[in-house]
C-alpha positions in Angstrom: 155.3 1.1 73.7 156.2 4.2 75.7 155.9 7.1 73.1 157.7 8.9 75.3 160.9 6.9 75.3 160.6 6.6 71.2 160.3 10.8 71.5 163.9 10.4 74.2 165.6 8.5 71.4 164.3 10.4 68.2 165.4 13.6 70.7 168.9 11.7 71.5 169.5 10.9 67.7 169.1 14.2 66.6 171.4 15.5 68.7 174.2 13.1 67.8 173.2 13.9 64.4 173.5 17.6 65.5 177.4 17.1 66.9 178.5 14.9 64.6 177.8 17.6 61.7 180.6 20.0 63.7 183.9 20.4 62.4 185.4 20.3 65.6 183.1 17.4 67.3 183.1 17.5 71.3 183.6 13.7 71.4 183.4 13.7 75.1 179.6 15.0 74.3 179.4 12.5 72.0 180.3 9.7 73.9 177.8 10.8 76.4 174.9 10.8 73.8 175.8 7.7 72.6 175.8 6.1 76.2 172.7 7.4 76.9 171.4 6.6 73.8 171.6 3.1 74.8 170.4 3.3 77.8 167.2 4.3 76.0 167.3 1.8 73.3 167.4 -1.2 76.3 164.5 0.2 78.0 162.5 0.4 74.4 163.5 -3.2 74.1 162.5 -4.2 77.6 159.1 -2.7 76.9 159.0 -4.7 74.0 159.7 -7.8 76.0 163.3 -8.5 74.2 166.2 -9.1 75.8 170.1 -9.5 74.7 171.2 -8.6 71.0 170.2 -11.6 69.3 167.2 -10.9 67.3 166.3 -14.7 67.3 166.2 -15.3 71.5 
């Protein structure tokens, strides 16, 4: 696998972590993160050759 798109998420995850520890959270910033977020997670799972949510396709 790409290191580079596990380094994207662990970058992406921190973030979120990062806003969601905010007492006044920007949830349109949020939103975005999460979005992108799974963007990322799709193309890690592509390059694992897995497709769809069910763990057992």
């Amino acid at each position: 696998m790409k290191t580079d798109l596990v380094q994207r998420y662990e970058t992406l995850r921190a973030r979120l972590q990062g806003l969601m520890l905010q007492p006044d959270r920007d949830m349109a910033a949020v939103d975005s993160l999460i979005a992108e977020l799974a963007r990322v997670q799709i193309e890690i799972k592509a390059e694992l050759g897995v497709r769809g949510n069910n763990p057992n396709e």
